[in-house]
C-alpha distance (Angstrom), angle and dihedral (degrees) to the residues before:
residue distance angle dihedral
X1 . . .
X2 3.99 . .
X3 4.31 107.2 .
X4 3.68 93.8 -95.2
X5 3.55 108.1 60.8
X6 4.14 114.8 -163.9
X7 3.63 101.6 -146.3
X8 3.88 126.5 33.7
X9 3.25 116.5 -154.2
X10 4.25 116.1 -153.8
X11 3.50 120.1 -170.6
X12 4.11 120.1 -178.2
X13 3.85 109.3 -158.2
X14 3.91 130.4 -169.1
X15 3.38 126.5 161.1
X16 4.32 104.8 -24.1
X17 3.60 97.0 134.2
X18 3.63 89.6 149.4
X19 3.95 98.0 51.1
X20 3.46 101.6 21.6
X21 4.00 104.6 101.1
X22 4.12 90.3 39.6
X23 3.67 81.7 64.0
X24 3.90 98.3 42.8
X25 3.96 86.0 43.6
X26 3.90 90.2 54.5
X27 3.47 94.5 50.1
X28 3.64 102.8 49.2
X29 3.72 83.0 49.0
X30 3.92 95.8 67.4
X31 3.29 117.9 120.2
X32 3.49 96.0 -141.6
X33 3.94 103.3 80.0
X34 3.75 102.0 177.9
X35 3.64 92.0 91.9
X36 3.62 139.4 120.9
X37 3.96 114.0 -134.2
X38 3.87 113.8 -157.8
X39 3.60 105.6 178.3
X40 4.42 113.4 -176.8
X41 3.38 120.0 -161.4
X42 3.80 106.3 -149.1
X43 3.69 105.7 -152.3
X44 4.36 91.9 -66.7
X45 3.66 112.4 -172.7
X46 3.66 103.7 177.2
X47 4.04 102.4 72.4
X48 3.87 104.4 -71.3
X49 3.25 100.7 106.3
X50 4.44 87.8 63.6
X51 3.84 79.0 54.7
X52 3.61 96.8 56.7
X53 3.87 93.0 50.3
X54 3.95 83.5 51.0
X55 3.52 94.8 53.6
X56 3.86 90.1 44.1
X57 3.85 91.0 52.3
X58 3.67 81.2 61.5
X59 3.22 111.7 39.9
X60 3.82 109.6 31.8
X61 3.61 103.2 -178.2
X62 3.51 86.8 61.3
X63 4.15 116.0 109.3
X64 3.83 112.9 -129.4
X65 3.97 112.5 -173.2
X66 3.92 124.0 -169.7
X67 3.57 119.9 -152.7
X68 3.91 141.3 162.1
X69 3.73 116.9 -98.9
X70 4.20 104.8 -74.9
X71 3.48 109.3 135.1
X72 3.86 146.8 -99.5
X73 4.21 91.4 -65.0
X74 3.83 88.8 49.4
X75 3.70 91.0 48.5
X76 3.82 97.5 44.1
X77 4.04 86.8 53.1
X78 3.45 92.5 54.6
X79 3.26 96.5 50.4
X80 3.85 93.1 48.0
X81 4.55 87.5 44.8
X82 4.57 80.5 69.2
X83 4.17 88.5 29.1
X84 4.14 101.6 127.4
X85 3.75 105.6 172.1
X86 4.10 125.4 88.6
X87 4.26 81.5 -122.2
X88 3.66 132.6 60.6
X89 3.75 127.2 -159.2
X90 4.16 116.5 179.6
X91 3.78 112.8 -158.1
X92 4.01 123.8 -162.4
X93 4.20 103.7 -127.4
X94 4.11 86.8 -137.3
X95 4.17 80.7 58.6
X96 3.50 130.1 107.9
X97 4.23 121.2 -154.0
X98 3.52 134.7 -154.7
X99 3.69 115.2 -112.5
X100 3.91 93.3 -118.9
X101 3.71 91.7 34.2
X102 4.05 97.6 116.9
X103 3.82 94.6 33.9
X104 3.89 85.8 54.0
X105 4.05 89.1 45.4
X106 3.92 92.9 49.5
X107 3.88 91.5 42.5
X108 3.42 91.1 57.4
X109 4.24 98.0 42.5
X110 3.26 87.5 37.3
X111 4.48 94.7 57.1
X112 4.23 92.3 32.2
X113 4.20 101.4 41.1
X114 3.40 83.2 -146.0
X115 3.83 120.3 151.2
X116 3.21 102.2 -133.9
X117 4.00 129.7 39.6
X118 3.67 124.9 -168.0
X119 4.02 134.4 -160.1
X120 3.34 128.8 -169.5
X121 4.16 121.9 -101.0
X122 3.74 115.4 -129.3
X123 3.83 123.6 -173.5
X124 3.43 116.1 -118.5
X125 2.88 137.6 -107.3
X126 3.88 88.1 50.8
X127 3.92 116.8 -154.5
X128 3.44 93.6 172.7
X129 3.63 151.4 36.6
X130 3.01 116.9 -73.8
X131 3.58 124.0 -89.4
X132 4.33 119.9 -160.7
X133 3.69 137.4 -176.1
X134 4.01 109.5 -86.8
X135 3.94 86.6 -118.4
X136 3.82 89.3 71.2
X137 3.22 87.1 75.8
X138 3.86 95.6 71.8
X139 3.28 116.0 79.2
X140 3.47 98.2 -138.5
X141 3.76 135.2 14.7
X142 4.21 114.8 -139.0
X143 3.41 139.2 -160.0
X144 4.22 106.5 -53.5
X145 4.40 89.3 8.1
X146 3.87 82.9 65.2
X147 4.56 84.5 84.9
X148 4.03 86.9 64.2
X149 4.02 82.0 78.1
X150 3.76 89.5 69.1
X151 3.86 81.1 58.3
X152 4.15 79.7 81.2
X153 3.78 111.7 51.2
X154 3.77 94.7 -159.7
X155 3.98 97.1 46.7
X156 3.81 83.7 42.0
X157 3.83 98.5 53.5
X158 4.01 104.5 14.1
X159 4.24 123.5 101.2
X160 4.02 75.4 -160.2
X161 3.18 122.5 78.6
X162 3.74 99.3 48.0
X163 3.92 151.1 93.2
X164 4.02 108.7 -134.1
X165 3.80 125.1 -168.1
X166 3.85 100.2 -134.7
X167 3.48 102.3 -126.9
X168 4.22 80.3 63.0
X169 3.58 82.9 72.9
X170 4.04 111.8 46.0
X171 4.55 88.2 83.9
X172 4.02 91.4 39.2
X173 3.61 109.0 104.9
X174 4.24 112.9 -155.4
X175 4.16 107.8 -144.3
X176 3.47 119.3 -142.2
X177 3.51 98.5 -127.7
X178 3.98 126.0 145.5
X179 4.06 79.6 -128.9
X180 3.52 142.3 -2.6
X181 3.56 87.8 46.2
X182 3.95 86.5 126.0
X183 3.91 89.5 58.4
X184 3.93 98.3 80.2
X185 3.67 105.3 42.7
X186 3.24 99.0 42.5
X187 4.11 103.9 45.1
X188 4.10 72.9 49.9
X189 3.58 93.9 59.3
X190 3.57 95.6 47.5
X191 3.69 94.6 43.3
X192 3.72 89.6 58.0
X193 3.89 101.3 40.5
X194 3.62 116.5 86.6
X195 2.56 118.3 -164.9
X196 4.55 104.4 26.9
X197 3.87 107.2 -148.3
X198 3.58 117.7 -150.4
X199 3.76 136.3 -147.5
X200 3.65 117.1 -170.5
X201 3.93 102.5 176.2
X202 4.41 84.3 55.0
X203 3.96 98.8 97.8
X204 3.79 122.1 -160.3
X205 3.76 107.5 -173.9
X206 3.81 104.9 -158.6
X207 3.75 121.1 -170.5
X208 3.66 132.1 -132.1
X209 3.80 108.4 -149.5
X210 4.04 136.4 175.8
X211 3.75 107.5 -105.2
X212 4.19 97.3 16.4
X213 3.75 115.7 140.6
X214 4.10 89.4 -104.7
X215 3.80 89.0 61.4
X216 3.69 105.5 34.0
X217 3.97 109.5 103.4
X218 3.88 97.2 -157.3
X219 4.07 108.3 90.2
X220 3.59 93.8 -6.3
X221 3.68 101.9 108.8
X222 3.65 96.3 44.4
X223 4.01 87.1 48.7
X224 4.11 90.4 52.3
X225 3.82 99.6 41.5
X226 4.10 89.0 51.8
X227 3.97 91.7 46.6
X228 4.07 87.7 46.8
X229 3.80 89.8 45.8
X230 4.06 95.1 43.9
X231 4.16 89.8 50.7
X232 3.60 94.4 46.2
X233 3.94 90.6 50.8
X234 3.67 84.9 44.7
X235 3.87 95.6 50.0
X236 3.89 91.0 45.9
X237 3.93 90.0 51.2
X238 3.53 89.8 60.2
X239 3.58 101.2 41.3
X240 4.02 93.1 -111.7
X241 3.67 95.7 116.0
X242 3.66 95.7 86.9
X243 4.22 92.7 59.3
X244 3.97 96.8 31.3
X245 3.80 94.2 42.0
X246 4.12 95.5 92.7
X247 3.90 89.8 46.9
X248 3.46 97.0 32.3
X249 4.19 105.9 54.6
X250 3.95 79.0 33.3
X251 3.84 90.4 71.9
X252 3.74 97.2 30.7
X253 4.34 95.9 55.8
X254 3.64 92.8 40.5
X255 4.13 92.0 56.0
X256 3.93 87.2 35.8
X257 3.46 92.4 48.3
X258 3.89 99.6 41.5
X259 4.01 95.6 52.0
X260 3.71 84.7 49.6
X261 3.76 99.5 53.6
X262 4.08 83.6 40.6
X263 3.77 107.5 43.5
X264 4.17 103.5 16.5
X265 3.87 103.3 -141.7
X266 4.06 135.5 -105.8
X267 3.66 126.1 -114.4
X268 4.05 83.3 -102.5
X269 3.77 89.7 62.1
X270 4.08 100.5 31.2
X271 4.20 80.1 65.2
X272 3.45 94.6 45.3
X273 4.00 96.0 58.1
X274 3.81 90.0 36.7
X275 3.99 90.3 52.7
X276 3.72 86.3 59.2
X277 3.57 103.6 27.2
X278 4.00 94.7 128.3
X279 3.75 89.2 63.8
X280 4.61 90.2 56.0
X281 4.12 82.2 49.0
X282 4.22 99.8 104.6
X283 3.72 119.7 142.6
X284 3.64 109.5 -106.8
X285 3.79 92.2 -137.2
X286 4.31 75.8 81.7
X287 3.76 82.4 83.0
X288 3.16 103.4 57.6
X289 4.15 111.3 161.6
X290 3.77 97.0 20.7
X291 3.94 120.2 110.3
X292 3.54 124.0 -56.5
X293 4.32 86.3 -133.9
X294 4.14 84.8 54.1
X295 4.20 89.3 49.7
X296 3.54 94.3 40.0
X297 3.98 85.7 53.8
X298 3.88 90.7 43.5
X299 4.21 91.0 50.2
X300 4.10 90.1 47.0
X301 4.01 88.3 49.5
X302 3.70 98.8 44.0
X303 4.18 84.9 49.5
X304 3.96 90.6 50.7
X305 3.85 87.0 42.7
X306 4.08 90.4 59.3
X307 3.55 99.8 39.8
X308 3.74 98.1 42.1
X309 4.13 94.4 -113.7
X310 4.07 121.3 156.8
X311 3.85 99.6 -108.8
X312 4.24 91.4 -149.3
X313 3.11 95.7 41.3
X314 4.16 88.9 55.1
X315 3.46 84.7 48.0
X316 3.75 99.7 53.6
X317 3.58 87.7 50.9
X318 3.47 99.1 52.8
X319 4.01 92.4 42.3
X320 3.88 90.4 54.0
X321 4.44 88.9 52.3
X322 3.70 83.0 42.8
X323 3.79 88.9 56.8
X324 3.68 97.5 42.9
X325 3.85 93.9 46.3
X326 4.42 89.6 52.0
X327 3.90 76.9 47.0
X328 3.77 102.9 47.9
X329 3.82 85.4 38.8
């Protein structure tokens, strides 16, 4: 690797025993070398940490941080504090890449000169072919396209998944949420690159586990309606709301509204969305071409919203006379 790597490559790591060295493996198995690996060790107690020093016996230009327990944001600006390249790439350690996944991502940054670079997220394990929003197929996104990313959830709402020049970073602010912490940065990213490149053949493998911080119930709610919250403020700042607003509250109802219909909420959380309940208030006609079942969802939660009903608890009702009428029928 020459002294001024292109692309550095920060990956936080607590507690992913299990996962851990498929990620390390895929990494060091890029065929792009000129990268800088910052790997941070956030406090693991289960076993990664002897994994680390393994892959650092092995791979000695590789940076291995230590730090007390403090969470994904904490890790991610540690890494960036020894970050040398003019790009940034963050990597989940339960993640798998594709072996041409940074040469695809610098290929592409390196022909558009755009600021920001975006591959598509694939679960893993992958049975299939892959299959990728149409927008991928692009290029670029400009100006007003740039609200077809929010047609992809993950390249939407993910710090994964993309190729950052650094100076993107120095005004992004990294929440220390137990989730949603992804929201802000990365609506601010998008809100400030114009125009969003995209690199289909760069493949981020993501993986959907029991017990990850995008499954667990406890916290999660409260960590998604403050990241939705802080990126609408953000987008309204900067006079973006107007063109992102479709996409945008698009993305934000239908994870809102899923973990409600999944998990219910507690008292703690029921107060939280009524505290802020003028903010969930947009006119459905802002969805205008998505499916009459998502609408009729949207016009039942903006009439709970105003008269200060419990949205799953509506919703359980009308499941169980939904039930009894297929029953009856």
């Amino acid at each position: 690797m020459s002294s001024s790597p292109q692309i550095s490559v920060i990956i936080p790591v607590y507690n992913v025993k299990e996962f851990l060295s498929a990620c390390l493996q895929s990494v060091a198995a890029q065929t792009f070398t000129n990268a800088q690996i910052i790997v941070v060790d956030d406090g693991s107690t289960d076993g990664s940490a002897e994994i680390l020093a393994e892959f650092a016996q092995c791979n000695p230009s590789w940076q291995v941080l230590a730090q007390p327990n403090r969470g994904v944001a904490a890790a991610r600006q540690a890494g960036l504090a020894q970050a040398r390249a003019e790009t940034v790439c963050f990597v989940d350690a339960d993640d798998v890449l594709d072996p041409h996944y940074l040469e695809e991502l610098w290929r592409i940054y390196v022909q558009t000169q755009a600021k920001v670079v975006v591959a598509p997220m694939v679960r893993f394990p992958q049975t299939e072919s892959p299959q990728f929003a149409e927008f991928f197929r692009a290029g670029c996104l400009y100006g007003a396209q740039r609200i077809r990313i929010f047609d992809d959830f993950s390249a939407a709402l993910a710090l994964c998944g993309k190729l950052i020049h650094r100076n993107c970073l120095k005004e992004i602010s990294f929440p220390n949420l137990r989730t949603g912490d992804d929201i802000l940065p990365s609506v601010s990213l998008l809100a400030g690159a114009d125009p969003i490149a995209l690199a289909p053949q760069a493949i981020y493998f993501y993986r959907e586990r029991a017990g990850s911080q995008s499954r667990a119930g406890n916290g999660r709610f409260e960590g998604l309606v403050t990241g939705f919250l802080q990126a609408r403020r953000l987008l309204k700042e900067q006079g973006l709301y107007g063109d992102f607003a479709p996409g945008f509250e698009y993305v934000c109802r239908v994870c809102l509204i899923s973990f409600m219909e999944k998990y219910g909420l507690t008292e703690t959380e029921e107060k939280l969305l009524a505290d802020s309940r003028g903010e969930w208030l947009v006119p459905v006609s802002l969805f205008k071409g998505k499916g009459w079942r998502f609408r009729l969802r949207q016009h039942l939660w903006n009439a709970c919203l105003k008269h200060g009903f419990s949205y799953p608890k509506i919703w359980r009702v009308i499941r169980v006379f939904t039930a009894m009428g297929r029953t009856n029928a």
